[in-house]
C-alpha positions in Angstrom: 154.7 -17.5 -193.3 153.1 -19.5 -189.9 157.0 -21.2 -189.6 158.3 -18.1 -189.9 156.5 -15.9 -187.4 156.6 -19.4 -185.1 160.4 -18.9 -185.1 160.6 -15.1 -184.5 158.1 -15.4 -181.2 160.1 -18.3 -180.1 163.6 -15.6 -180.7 161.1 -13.4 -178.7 160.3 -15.6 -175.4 164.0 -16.4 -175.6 164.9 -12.7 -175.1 162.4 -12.0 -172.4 163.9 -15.4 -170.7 167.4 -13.9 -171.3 167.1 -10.3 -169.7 164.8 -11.7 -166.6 167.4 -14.4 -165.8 170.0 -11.5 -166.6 168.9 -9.2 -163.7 169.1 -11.4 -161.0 166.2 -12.1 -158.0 166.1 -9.0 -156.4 165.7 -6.6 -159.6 163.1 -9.2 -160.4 160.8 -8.2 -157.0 161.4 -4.3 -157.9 162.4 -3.3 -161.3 159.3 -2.2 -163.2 161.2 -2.9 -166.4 160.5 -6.7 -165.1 156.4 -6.6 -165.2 156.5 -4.5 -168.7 158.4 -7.6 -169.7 156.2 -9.8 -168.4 153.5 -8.5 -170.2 155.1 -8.7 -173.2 155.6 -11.8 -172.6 152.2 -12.8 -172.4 151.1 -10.9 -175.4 153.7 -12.8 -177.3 152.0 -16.4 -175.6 148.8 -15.5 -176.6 150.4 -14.6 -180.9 151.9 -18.2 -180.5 148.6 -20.0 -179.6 147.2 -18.2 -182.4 150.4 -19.3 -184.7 150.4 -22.7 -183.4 146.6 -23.5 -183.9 146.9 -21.8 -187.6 150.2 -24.5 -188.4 148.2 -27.8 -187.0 145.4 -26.8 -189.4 148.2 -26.2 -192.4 149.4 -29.9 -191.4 146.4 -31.2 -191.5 145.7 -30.0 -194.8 148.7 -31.1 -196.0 149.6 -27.3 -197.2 153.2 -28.3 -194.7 155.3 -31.0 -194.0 155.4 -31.5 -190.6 159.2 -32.4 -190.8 159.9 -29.0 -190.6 158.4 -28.2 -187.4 160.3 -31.4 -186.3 163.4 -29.7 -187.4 162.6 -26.4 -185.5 161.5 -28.5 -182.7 165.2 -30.0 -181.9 166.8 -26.6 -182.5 165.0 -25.4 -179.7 165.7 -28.2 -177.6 169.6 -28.3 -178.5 169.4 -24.3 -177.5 167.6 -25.3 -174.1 169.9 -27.7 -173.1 172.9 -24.9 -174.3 170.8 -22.6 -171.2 170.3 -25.3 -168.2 173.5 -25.7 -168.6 174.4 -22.1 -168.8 171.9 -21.8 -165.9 174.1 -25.0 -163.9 177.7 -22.8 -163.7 178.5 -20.3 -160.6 177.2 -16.8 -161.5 178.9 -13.9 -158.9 175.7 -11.5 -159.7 173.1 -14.5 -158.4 175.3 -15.6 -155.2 175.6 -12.1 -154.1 172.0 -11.3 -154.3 171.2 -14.6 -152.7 173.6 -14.5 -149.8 173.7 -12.0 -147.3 176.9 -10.8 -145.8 177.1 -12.8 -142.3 176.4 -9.8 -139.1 177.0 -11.7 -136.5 173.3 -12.0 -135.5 171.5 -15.5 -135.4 168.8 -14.9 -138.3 171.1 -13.6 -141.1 173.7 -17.1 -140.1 170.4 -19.1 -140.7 169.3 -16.9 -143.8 173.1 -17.1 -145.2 172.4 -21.1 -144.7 169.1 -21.7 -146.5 170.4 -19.5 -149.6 173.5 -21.7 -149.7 171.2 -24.8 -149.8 168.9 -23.6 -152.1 171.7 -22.1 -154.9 173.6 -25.1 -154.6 170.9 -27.0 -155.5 170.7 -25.2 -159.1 174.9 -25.7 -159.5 176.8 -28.3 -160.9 179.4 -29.9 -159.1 182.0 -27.5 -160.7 179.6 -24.3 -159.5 179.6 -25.9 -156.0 183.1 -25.9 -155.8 183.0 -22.5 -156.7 180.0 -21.4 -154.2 182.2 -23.1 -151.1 185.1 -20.6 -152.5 182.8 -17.1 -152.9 181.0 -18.3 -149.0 184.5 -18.5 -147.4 186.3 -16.0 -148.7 183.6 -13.2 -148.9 180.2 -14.3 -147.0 182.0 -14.4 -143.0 183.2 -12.7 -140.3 186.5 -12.6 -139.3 185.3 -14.7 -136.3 183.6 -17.6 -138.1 186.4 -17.8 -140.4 188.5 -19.2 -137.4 185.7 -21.6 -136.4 185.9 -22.8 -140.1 187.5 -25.4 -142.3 190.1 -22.9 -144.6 188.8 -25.6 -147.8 185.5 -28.1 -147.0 184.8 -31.0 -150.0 180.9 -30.7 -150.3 178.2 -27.9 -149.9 176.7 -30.4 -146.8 179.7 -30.6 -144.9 179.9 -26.9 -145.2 176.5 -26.1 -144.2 176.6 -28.9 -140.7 180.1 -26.6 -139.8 177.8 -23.8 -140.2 174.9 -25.0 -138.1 177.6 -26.7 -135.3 179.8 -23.8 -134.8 178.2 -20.9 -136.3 174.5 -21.1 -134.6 174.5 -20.8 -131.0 172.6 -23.7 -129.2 169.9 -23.0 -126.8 169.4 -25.2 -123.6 166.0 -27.3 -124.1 165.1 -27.1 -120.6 165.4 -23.1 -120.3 163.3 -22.8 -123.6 160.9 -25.0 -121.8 160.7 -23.6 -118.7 160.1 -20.1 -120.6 156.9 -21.2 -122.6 155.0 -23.3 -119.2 155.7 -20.0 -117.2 154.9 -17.9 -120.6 151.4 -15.9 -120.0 148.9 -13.4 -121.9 149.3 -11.1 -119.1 148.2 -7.6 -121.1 149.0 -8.2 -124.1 147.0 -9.0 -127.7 146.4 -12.6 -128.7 148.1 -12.6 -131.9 151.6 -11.2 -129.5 150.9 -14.3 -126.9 151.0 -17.1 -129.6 153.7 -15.2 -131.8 155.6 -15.7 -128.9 154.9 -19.4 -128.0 155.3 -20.1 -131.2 158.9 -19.3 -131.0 159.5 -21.1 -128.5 157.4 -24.2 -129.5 159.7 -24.2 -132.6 163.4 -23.3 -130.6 162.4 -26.1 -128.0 161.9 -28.7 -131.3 165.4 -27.6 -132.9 167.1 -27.5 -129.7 165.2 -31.1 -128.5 166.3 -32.7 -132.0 169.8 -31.3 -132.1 170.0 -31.5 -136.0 168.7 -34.7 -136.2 165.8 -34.6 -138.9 164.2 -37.8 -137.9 163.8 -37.0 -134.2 162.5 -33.2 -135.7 159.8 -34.8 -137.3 158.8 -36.8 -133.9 159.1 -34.3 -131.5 157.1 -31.8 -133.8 153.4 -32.8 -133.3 154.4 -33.6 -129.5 155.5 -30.3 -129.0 153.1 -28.8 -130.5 150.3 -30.4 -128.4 152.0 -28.8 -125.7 152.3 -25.3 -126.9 148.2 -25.7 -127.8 148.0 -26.3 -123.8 149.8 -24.0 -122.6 148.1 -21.3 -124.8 144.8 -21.9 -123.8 146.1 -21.7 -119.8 147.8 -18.4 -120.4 144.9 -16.9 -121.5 144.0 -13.6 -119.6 139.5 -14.4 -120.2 138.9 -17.4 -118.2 135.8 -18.1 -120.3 138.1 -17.9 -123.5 140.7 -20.3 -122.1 138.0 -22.7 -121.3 136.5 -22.3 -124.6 139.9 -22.7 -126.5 140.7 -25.5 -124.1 137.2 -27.6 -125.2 138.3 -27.1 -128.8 140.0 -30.1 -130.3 142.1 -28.0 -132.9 145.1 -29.3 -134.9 147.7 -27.1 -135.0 148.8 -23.9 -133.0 147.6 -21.6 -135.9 144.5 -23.1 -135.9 144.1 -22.6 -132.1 145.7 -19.0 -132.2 143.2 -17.9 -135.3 140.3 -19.7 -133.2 140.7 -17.3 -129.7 141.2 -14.7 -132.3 137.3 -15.4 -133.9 135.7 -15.8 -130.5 137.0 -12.9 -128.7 135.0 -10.8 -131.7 132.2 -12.8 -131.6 132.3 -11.8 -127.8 133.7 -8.1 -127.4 131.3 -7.9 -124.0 133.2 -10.7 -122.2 136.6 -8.3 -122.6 135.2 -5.1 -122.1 133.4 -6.4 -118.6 136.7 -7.7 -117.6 138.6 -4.8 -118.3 135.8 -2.7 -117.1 135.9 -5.1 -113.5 139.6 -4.5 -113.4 139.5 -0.9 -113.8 136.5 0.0 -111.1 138.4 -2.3 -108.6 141.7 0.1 -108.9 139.8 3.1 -109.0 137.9 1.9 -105.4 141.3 0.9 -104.6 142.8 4.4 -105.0 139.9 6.1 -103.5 140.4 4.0 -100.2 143.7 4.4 -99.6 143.6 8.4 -100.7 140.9 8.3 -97.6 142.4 6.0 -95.2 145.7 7.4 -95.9 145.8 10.9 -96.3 146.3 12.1 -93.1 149.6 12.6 -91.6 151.1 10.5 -88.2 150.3 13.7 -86.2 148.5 13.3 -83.2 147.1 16.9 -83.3 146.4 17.0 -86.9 142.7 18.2 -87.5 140.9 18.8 -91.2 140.7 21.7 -92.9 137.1 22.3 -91.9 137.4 21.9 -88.1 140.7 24.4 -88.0 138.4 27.1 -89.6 135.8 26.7 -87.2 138.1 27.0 -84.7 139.2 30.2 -86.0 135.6 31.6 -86.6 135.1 31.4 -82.4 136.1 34.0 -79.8 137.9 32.2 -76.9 136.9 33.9 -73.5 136.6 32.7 -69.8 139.2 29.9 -70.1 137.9 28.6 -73.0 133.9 29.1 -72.9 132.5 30.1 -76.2 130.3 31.0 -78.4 130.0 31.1 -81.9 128.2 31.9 -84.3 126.5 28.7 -85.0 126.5 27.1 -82.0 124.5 29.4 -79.5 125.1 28.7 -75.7 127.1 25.3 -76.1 130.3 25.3 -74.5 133.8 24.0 -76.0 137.1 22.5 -74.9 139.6 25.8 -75.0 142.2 25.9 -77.4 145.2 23.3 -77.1 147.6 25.8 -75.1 144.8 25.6 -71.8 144.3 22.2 -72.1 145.8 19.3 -70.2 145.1 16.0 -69.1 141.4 15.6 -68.6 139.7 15.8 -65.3 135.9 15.7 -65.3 135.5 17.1 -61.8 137.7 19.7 -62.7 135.6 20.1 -65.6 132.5 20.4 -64.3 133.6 22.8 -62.0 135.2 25.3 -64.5 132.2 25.1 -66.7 130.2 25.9 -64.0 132.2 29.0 -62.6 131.9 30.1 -66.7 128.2 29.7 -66.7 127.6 31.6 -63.4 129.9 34.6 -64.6 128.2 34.3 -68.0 124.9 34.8 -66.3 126.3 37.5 -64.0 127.6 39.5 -67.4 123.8 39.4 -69.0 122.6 40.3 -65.4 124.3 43.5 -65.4 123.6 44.4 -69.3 120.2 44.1 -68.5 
């Protein structure tokens, strides 16, 4: 009875192995059909621990041979080696959820790379011939099919074509250049070191030119660089010198560790950005005041023209208003002209005596 029910959840794990290699990767990641399975499955691992400890204590017993198990045992193995091999030919349904169908743009020519690498890897050398077919006759552009070898021998020849003619290269120094003048400015810290490291990792692949080796040099050299550069760009001086007196290992490391202590220290970034913002408003307020008025000689505010308009000119210019008992005022512009003080004094004088004689004669 144990052998028995052993070999029907062994038909059962085969099945749930089946239909999950059946539906391919990307049905895998979505299909909810896919996690009832796998719960099945797992209620079906836990019946076989429970079947498997019940048949060692049969053998034990002596109640079964143990030649049978044996028996089962290279049935199973026979039927495994029938599915790697299976497993090793060219399936259409995996290669065309694994590659992409090439745009034109730089990431997807990488992407269409790595899954060729990776597939070919599970082929045999029959199902690598066939990949090398299904990439050039379905996978490219019309343009990278003239860059191309029509037929290529091996996956790796294929794939350096691909890098060489397919990826544009990108000039070391200008990457360079780009992250040493590359700055926080007002942006977040997790934008600034997403940024330089790009660039850290463009200027490696560009530096090493496909050369694995001289990758695997220039890596932690570069990196050292980008670390430097990060702290520099920093837009909180007391931040950068912080990050700078760190002794951290990687850029991740150094991007996470700017990340902590700006939280630990909110004040430091608001009293920056608080500095920055009073200076522009005094800056705006100064120049509204220093440069509001127009280039007119004869311009006059708003509050001087209406107290001009609040007095009543008489006597070539004499007045008196309201607010300013027995003072005397220039005239209005059409009277005056260039200024004379004996002339002045004389005409304010003649006012003032015919002033008095007008009160003398009211009286």
């Amino acid at each position: 009875m144990s052998i028995s029910e052993l070999q029907s959840i062994y038909n059962k794990l085969k099945d749930i192995k089946d239909y999950l290699v059946k539906v391919g990767p990307a049905r895998r990641q979505k299909s909810d059909t896919v996690q009832n399975k796998i719960i099945e499955a797992q209620v079906v691992y836990s019946r076989l621990e429970f079947t498997s400890s019940d048949i060692r204590k049969k053998i034990e017993n002596s109640e079964i041979s143990a030649d049978i198990i044996c028996k089962d045992d290279s049935d199973s193995k026979e039927s495994n080696k029938l599915s790697k091999m299976a497993s090793d030919n060219f399936d259409l349904k995996s290669a065309i959820a694994l590659l992409p169908v090439m745009t034109g743009q730089e990431h997807v020519t990488l992407q269409i790379i790595d899954s060729i690498q990776l597939y070919s890897s599970m082929l045999n050398e029959n199902g690598k011939k066939q990949l090398i077919e299904f990439v050039l006759k379905t996978r490219l552009t019309s343009s990278a099919k003239l860059r191309l070898k029509s037929s290529y021998s091996s996956v790796d020849v294929l794939i350096a074509d691909m890098r060489k003619y397919l990826v544009p290269k990108k000039s070391s120094v200008a990457i360079q250049s780009q992250m040493f003048n590359t700055k926080q400015g007002h942006r977040s810290i997790e934008k600034y070191g997403a940024e330089l490291e790009r660039l850290f990792v463009d200027l490696t692949i560009a530096q090493a030119d496909g050369n694995d080796e001289m990758y695997q040099v220039l890596l932690p050299l570069n990196e050292k660089i980008a670390i430097k550069r990060f702290a520099d760009g920093l837009s909180n001086s007391r931040l950068s010198t912080i990050i700078a007196s760190r002794s951290c290992n990687s850029l991740s490391e150094t991007i996470r560790t700017a990340i902590d202590e700006q939280l630990l220290r909110p004040d430091d970034e608001q009293s920056v950005m608080r500095m920055k913002q009073n200076n522009y408003k005094k800056y705006n307020n100064n120049f509204s005041r220093n440069n509001f008025r127009p280039n007119n000689r004869n311009f006059q505010p708003q509050h001087v023209q209406s107290s001009y308009k609040s007095r009543v000119y008489y006597n070539n210019g004499a007045s008196r208003g309201p607010q300013h008992r027995g003072c005397r005022t220039r005239g209005p512009s059409s009277n005056r002209g260039t200024y004379n003080r004996d002339s002045y004094k004389s005409v304010a004088h003649a006012s003032q005596q015919q002033h008095d004689d007008i009160e003398d004669k009211l009286n």
